[in-house]
N, C-alpha and C positions, 0 to 999 in steps of 0.2 A: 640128594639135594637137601641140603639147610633150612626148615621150614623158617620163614621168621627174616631168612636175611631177605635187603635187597638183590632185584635182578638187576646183573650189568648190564647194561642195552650196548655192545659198542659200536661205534658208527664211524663209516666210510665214505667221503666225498669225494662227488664227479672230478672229473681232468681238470688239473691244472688245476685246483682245488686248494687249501688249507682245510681248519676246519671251523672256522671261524663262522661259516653257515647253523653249524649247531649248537653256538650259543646259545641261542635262547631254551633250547628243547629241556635243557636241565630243569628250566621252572615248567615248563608247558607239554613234558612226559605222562607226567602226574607220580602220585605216590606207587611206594613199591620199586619203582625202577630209579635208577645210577647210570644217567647217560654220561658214556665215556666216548667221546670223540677220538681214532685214533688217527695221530698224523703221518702220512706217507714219508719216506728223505727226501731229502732233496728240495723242501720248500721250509717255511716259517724256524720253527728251529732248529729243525732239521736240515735245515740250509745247503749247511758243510756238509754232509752228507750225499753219495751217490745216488743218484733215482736209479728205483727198481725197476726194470724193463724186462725182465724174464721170470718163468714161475721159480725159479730156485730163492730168488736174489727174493723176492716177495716173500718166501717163507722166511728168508733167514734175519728180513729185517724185523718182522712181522711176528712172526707165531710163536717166539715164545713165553711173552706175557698172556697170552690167551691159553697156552698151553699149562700155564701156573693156575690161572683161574679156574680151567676146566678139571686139572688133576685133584682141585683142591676140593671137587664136587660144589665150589660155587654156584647159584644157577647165571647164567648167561643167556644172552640172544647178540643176531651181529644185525646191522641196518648197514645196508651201501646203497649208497644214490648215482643211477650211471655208471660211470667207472667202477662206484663204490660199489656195486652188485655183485660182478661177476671176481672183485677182494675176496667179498666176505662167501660167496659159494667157495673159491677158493681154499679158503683159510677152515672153515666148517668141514669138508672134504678132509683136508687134510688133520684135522684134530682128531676126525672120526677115524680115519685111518692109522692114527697112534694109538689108537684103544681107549680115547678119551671119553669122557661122556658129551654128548651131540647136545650142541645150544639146543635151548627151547623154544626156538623160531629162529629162523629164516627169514628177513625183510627185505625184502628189493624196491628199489623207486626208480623209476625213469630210466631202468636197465634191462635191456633187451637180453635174455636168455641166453646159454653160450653156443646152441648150434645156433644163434639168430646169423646172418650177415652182419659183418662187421667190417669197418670204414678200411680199406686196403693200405696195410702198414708200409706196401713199397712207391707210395708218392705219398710223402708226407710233405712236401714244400710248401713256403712261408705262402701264397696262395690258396693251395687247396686247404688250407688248416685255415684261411681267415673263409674260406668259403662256409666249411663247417661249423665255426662259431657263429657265423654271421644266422645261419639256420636256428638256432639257438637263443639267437636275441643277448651273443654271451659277447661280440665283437663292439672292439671303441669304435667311437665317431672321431671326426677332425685330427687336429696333432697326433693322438695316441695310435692312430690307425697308421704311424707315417712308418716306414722302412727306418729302425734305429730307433727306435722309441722304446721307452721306457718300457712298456707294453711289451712290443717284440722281444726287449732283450732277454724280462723275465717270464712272462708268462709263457710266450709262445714257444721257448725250449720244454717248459715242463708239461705243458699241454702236448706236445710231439713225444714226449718218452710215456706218456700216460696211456697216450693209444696206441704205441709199441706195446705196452703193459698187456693192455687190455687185448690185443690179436695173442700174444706169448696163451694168455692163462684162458683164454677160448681153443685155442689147438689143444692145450695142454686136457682141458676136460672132456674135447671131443677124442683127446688118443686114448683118454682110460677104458680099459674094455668095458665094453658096451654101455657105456655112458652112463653109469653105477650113480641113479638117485639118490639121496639123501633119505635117512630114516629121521626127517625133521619136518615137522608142517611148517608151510609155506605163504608168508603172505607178499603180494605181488600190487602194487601202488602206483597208479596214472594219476596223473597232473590231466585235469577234464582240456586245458589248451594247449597240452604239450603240440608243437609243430612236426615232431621227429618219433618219440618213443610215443606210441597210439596202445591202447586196451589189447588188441587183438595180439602185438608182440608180445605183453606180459602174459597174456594167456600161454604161450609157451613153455611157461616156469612148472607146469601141472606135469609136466613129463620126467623132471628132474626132481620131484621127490613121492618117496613111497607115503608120506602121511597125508593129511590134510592139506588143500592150496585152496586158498580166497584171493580173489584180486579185487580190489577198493579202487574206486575215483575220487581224486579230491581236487577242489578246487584251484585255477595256477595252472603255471604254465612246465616248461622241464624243469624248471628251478624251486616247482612248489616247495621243495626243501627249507626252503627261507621263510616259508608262512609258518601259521599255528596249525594247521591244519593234520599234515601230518605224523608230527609227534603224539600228538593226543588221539590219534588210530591207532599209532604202532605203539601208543605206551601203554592203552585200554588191552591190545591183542596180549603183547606183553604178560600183564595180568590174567588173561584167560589162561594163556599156556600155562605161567605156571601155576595157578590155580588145576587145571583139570590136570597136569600131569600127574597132579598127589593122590590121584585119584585113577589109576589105570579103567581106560576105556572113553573116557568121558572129552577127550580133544575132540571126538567124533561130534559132537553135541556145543560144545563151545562156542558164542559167538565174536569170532576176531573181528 
């Protein structure tokens, strides 16, 4: 690791997502870190581009600028919100398994673990998908909610291959033999009003890595992504990681 440079933070956002949520976190990480928002295909300018709905198509759209950063002993950490969680477990696994060096955290928000249950990818119809958003506080009111709408045309296709995505890269981590944790600590993030992901699911996240795991509440709902709130935990954790990793032993002692 680079003493001296910044850590990339890069970040993952829930279904049906851009990444336009993590705007603001670039001022409100704090020093030290370089959040880099990454964008999934198939939305913003990735437009033209096919969405990833299987673990393969995820790797190959995906891993190999992180694969540049980790080869380069850059330090890094991955942050996925929802969706974006079980991305960036994903993509961390798989870095680790190139012989890369393992980000310095692990950050999950409002994403339920990969043995958690997950929303059943063989009824995904324009109903049960506005049911699920509506849970979420994520679905339109009046015209935008109509059949043919704007809404429908674009969101709701990419919200439907996002939670194909997301059942694909949960089989995929529950078939790796014996559900092979992470040699990365772990921090695990509730929204105090989230409706859907509650404390007690992220408490899950403790069995999928061999280091360190903290779970935080913060203020917000599943979407507290959009506040201040969360960057400035996961930019402060950030800093501890890589502070104590220069220092073998001492993650044990760190407060994220």
């Amino acid at each position: 690791m680079r003493d001296g440079s910044p850590l990339t933070l890069y970040c993952f956002a829930h279904a049906g997502a851009g990444v336009s949520g993590f705007a603001h976190w670039r001022t409100t990480a704090g020093p030290g870190v370089t959040v880099a928002p990454v964008l999934l295909p198939g939305r913003g300018a990735r437009r033209r581009e096919a969405r990833a709905t299987s673990h393969g198509q995820l790797l190959d759209a995906l891993l190999g600028p992180l694969a540049g950063q980790a080869a380069d002993g850059r330090p890094y950490a991955l942050y996925g919100h929802s969706l974006g969680g079980i991305v960036a477990h994903t993509l961390a696994r798989a870095l680790i398994d190139l012989g890369l060096p393992a980000p310095a955290l692990l950050a999950v928000g409002a994403s339920p673990p990969p043995h958690a249950a997950a929303l059943r990818h063989d009824d995904l119809s324009d109903e049960r998908l506005l049911r699920f958003a509506g849970d979420l506080d994520a679905a339109p009111d009046g015209p935008l909610a109509t059949p043919g709408s704007l809404w429908h045309r674009t969101v709701l296709p990419v919200l439907r291959d996002d939670l194909l995505l997301a059942a694909a890269l949960r089989t995929a981590a529950l078939a790796d033999a014996a559900h092979r944790p992470l040699p990365v600590p772990v921090l695990a993030v509730d929204g105090r009003d989230d409706p859907v992901v509650g404390a007690a699911a992220l408490d899950g996240w403790a069995r999928w890595t061999t280091g360190r795991f903290v779970r935080r509440t913060v203020p917000g709902d599943h979407f507290f992504v959009r506040g201040p709130h969360a960057p400035r935990l996961i930019g402060r954790a950030c800093r501890v990681v890589r502070r104590t990793r220069r220092v073998p032993g001492l993650i044990s002692g760190g407060q994220l």
